[in-house]
N, CA and C atoms as an extended XYZ file, in Angstrom:
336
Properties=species:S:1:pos:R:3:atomname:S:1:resname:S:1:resid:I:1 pbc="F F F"
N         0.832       -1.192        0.000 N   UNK     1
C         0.000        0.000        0.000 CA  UNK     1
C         0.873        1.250        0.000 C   UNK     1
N         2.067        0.758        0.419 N   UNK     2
C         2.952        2.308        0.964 CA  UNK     2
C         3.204        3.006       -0.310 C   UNK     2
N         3.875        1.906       -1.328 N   UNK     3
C         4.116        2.628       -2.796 CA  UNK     3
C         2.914        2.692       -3.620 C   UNK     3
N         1.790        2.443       -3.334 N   UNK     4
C         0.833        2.689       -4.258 CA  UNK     4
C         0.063        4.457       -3.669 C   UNK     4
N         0.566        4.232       -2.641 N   UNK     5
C         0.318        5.920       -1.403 CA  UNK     5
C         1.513        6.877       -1.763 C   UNK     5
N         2.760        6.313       -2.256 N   UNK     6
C         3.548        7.148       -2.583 CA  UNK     6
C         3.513        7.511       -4.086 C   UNK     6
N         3.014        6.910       -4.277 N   UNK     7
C         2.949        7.028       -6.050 CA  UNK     7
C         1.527        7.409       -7.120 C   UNK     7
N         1.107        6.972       -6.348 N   UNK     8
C        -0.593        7.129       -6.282 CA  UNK     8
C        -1.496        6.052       -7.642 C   UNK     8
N        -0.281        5.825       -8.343 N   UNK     9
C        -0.875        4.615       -9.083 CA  UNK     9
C         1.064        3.709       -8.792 C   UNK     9
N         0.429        2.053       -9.575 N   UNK    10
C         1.521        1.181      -10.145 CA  UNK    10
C         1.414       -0.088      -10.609 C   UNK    10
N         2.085       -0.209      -11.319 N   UNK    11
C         1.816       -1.812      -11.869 CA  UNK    11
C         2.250       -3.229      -11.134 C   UNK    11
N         1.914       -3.902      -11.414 N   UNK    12
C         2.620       -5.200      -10.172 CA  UNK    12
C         3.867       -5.034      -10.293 C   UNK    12
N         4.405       -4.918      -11.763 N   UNK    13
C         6.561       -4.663      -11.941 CA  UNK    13
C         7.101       -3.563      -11.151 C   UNK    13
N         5.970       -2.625      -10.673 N   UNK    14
C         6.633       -0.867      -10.402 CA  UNK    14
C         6.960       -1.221       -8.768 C   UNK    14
N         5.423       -2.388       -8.179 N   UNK    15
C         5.682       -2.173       -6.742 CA  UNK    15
C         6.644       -3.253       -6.639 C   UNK    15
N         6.894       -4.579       -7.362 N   UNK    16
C         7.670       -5.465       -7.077 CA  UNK    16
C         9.004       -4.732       -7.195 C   UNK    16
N         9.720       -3.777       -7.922 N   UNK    17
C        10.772       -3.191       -8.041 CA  UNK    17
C        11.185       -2.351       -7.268 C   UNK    17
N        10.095       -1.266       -6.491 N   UNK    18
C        10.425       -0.621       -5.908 CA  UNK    18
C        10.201       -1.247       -4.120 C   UNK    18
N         9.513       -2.347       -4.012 N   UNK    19
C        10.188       -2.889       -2.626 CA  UNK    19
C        11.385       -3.892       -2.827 C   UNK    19
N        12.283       -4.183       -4.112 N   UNK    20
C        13.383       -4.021       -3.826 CA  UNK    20
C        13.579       -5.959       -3.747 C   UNK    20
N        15.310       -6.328       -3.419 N   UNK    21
C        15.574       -7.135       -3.632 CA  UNK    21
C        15.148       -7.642       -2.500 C   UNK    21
N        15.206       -7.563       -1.473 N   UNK    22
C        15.391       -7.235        0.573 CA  UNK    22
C        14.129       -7.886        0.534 C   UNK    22
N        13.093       -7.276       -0.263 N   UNK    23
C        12.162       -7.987        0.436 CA  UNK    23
C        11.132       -9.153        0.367 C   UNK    23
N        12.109      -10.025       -0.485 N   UNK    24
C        11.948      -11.411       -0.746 CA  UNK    24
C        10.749      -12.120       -1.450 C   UNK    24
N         9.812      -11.192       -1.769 N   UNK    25
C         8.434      -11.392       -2.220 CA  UNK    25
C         8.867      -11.947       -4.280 C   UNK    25
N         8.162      -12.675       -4.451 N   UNK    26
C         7.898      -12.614       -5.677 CA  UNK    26
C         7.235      -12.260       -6.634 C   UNK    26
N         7.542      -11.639       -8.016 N   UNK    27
C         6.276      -11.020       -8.456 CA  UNK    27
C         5.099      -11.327       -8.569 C   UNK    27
N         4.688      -12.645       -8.578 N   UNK    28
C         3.460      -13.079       -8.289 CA  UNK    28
C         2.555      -13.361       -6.825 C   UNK    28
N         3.085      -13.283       -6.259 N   UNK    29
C         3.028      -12.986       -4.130 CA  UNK    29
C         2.386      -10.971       -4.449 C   UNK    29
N         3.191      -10.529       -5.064 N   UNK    30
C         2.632       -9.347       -5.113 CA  UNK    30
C         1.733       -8.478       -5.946 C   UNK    30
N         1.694      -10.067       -7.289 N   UNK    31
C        -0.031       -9.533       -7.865 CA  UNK    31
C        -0.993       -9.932       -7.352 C   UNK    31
N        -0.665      -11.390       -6.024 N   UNK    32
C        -1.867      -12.219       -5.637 CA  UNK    32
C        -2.246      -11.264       -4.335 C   UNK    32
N        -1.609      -10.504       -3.760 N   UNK    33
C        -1.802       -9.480       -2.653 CA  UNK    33
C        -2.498       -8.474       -2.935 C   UNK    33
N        -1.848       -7.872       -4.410 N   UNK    34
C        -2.880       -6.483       -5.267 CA  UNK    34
C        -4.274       -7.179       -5.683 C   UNK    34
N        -4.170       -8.306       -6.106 N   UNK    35
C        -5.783       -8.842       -6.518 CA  UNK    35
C        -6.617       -8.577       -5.023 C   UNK    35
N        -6.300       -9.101       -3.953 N   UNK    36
C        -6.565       -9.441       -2.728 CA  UNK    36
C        -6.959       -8.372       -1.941 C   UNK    36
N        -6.433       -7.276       -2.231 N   UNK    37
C        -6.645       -6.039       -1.776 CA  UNK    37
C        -7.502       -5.125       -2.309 C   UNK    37
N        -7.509       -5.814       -3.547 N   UNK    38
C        -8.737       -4.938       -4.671 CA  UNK    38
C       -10.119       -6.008       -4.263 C   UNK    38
N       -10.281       -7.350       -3.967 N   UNK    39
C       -11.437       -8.021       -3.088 CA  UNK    39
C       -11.761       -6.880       -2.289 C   UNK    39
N       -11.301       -6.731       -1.413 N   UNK    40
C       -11.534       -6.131        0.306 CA  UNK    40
C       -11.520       -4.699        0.042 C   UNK    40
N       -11.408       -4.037       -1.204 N   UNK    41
C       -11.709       -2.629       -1.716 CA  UNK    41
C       -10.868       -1.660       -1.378 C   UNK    41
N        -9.435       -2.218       -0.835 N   UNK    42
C        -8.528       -1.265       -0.592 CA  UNK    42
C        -7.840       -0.510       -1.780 C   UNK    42
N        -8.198       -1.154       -3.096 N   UNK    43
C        -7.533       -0.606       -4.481 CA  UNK    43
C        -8.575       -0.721       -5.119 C   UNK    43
N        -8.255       -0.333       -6.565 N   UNK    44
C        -8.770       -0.925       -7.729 CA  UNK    44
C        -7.483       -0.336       -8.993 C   UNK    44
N        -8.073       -1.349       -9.679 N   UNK    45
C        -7.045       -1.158      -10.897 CA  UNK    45
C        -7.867       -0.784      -12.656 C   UNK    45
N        -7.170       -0.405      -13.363 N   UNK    46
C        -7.577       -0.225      -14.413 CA  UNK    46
C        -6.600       -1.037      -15.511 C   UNK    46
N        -6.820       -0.933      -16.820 N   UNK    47
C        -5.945       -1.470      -17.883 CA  UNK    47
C        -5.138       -0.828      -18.500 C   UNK    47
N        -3.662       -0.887      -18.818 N   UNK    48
C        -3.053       -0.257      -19.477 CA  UNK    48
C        -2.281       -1.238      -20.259 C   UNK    48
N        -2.505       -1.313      -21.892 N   UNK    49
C        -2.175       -1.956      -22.784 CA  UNK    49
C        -2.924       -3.769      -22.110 C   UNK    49
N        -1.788       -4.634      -21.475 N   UNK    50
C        -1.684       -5.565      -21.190 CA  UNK    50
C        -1.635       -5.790      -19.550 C   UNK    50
N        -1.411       -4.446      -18.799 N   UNK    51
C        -0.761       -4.702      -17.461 CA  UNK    51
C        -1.951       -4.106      -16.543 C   UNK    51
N        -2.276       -4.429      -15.218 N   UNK    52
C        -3.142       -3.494      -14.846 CA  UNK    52
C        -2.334       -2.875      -13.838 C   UNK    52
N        -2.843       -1.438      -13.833 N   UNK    53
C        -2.535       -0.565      -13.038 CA  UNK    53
C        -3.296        0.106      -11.724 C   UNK    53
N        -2.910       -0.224      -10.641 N   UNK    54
C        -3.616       -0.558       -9.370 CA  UNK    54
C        -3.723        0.797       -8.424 C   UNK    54
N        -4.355        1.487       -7.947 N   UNK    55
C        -4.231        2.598       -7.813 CA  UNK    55
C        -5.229        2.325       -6.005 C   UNK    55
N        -4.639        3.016       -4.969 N   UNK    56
C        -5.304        3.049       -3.832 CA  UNK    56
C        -6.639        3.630       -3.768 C   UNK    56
N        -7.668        2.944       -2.998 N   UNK    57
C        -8.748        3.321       -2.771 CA  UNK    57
C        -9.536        4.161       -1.121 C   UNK    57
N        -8.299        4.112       -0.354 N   UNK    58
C        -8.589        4.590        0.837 CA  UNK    58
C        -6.969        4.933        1.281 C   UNK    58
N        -7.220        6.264        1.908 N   UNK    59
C        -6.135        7.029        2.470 CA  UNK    59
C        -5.126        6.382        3.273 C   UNK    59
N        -4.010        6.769        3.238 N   UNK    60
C        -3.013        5.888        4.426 CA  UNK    60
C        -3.435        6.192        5.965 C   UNK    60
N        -4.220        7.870        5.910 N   UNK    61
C        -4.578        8.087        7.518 CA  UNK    61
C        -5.799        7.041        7.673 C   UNK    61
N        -6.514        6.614        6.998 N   UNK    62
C        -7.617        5.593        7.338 CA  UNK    62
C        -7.065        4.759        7.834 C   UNK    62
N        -6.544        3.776        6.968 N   UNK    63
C        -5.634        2.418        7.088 CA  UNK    63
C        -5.473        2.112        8.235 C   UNK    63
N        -4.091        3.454        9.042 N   UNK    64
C        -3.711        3.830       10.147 CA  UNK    64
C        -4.345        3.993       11.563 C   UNK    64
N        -5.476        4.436       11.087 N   UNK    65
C        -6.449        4.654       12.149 CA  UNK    65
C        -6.817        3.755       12.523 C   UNK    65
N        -7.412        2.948       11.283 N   UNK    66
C        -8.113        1.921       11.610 CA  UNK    66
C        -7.324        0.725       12.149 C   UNK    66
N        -6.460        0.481       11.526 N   UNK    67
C        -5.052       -0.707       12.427 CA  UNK    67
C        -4.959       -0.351       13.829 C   UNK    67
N        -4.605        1.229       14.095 N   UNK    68
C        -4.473        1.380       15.811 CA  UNK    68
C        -5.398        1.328       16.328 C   UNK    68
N        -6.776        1.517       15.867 N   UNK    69
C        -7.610        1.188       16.945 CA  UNK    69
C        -8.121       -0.564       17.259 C   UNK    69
N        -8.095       -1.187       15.966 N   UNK    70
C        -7.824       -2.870       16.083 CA  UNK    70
C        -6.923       -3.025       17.453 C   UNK    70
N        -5.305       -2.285       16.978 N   UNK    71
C        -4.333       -3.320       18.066 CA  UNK    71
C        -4.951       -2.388       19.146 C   UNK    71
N        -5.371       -1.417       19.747 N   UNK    72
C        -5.811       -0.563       21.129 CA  UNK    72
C        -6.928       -1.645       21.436 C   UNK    72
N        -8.002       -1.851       20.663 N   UNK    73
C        -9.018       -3.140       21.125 CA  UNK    73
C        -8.404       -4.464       21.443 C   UNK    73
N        -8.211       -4.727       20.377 N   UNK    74
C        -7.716       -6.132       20.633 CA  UNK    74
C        -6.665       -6.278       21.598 C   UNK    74
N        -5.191       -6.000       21.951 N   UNK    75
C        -4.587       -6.237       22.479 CA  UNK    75
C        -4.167       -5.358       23.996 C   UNK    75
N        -4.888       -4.684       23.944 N   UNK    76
C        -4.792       -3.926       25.215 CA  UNK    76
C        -6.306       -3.367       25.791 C   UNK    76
N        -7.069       -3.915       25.303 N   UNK    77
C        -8.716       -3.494       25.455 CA  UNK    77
C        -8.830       -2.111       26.134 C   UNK    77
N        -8.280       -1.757       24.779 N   UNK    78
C        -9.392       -0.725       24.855 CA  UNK    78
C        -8.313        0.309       25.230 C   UNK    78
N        -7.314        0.571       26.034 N   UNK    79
C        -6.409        1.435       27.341 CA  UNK    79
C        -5.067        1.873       26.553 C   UNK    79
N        -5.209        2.985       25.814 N   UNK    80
C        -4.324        3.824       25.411 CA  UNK    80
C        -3.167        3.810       26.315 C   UNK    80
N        -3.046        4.347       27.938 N   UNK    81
C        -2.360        4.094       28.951 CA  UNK    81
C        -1.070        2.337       28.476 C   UNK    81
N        -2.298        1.604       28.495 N   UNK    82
C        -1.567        0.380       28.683 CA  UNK    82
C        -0.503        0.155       27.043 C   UNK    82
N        -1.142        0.719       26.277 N   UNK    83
C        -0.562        0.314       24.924 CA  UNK    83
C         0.933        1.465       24.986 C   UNK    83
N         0.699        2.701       25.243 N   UNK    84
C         1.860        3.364       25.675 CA  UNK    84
C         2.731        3.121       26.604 C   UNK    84
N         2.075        2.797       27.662 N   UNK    85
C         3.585        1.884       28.676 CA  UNK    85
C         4.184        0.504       27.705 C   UNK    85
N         3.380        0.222       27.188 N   UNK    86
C         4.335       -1.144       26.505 CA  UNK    86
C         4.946       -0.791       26.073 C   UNK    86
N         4.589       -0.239       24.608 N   UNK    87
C         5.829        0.803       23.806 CA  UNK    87
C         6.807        0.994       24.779 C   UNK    87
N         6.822        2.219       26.000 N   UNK    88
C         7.547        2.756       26.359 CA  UNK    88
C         8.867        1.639       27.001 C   UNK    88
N         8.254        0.481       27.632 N   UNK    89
C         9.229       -0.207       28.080 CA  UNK    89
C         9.465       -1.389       27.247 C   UNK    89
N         9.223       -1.781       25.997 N   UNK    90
C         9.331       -2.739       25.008 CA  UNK    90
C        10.036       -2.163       23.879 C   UNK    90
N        10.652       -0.880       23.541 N   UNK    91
C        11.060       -0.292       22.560 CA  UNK    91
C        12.332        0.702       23.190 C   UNK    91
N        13.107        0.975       22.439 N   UNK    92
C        14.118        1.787       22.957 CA  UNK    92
C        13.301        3.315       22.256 C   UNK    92
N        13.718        4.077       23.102 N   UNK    93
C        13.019        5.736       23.174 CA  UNK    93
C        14.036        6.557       23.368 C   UNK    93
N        14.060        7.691       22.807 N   UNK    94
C        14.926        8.525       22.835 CA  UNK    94
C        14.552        9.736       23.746 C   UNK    94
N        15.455       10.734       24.255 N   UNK    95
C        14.958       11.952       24.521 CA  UNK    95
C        14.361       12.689       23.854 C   UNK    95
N        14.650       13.058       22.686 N   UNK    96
C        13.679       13.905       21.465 CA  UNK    96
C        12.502       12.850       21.422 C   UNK    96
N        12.259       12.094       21.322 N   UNK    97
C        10.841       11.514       21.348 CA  UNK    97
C         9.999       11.508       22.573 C   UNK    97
N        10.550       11.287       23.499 N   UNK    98
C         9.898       11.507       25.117 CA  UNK    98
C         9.505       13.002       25.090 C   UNK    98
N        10.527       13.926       24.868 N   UNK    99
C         9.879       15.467       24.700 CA  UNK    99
C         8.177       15.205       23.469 C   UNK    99
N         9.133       15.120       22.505 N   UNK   100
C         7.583       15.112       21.247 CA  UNK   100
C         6.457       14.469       21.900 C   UNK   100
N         5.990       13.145       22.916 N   UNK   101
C         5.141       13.015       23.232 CA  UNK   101
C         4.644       13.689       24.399 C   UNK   101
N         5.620       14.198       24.991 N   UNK   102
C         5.227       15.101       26.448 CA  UNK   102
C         4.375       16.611       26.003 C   UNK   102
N         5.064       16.950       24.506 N   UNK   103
C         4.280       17.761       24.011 CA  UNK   103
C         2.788       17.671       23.245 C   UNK   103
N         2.824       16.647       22.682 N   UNK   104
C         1.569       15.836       22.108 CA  UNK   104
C         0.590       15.881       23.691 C   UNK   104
N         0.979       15.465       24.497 N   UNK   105
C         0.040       15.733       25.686 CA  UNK   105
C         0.069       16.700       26.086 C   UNK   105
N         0.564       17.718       26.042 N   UNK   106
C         0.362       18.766       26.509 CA  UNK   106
C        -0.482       19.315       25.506 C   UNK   106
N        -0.651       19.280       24.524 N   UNK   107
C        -1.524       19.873       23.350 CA  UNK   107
C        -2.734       19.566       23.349 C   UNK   107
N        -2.966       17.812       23.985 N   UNK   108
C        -3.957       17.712       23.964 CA  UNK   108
C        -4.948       17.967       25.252 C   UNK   108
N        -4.315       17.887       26.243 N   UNK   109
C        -4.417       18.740       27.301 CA  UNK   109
C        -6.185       19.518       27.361 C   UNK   109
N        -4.970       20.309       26.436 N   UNK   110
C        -5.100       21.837       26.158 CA  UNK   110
C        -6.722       21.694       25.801 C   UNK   110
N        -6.803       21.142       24.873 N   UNK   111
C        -8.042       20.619       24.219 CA  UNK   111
C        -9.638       20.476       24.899 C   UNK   111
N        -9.072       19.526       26.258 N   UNK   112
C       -10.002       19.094       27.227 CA  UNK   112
C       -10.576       20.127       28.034 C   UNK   112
């Protein structure tokens, strides 16, 4: 989805090329994923000459949203609190990031 969000259209050759050698997929793993994704209405594609060209159907902030609030339900029911202490002690964190979220709360704060 990332290169079809960065690009805004591509063909199965454009995304198989541009995720690269690294990431072990084959070109057909990654037309059977674009078909798969155009099922479940996350794309659709059109025709060009012989190839189809697959173009996103919902925003990356959707996607996003919608994934974090899955893992916030599912794996921590529900408790923002609890999903941020994990992070915090399951991930290495920096000082510039501890500030950026101290400010993110403070912003939102603000809000309430």
């Amino acid at each position: 989805m990332k290169v079809l969000w960065d690009r805004r259209e591509a063909t199965v050759a454009s995304v198989h090329e541009a995720l690269g050698a690294e990431s072990n997929l084959a070109y057909t793993t990654i037309a059977t994923m674009l078909r798969k994704m155009e099922v479940r209405g996350l794309v659709r594609h059109h025709n060009e000459g012989r190839s189809f060209v697959y173009q996103p159907t919902v925003a990356a902030e959707a996607v996003t949203r919608s994934m974090a609030d899955h893992l916030l339900d599912r794996f921590f029911e529900g408790s923002l609190a609890n999903m941020v202490s994990h992070l915090l002690t399951s991930r290495e964190v920096s000082r510039d990031e501890l500030a950026q979220l101290e400010l993110l709360i403070d912003q939102r704060k603000k809000k309430l």
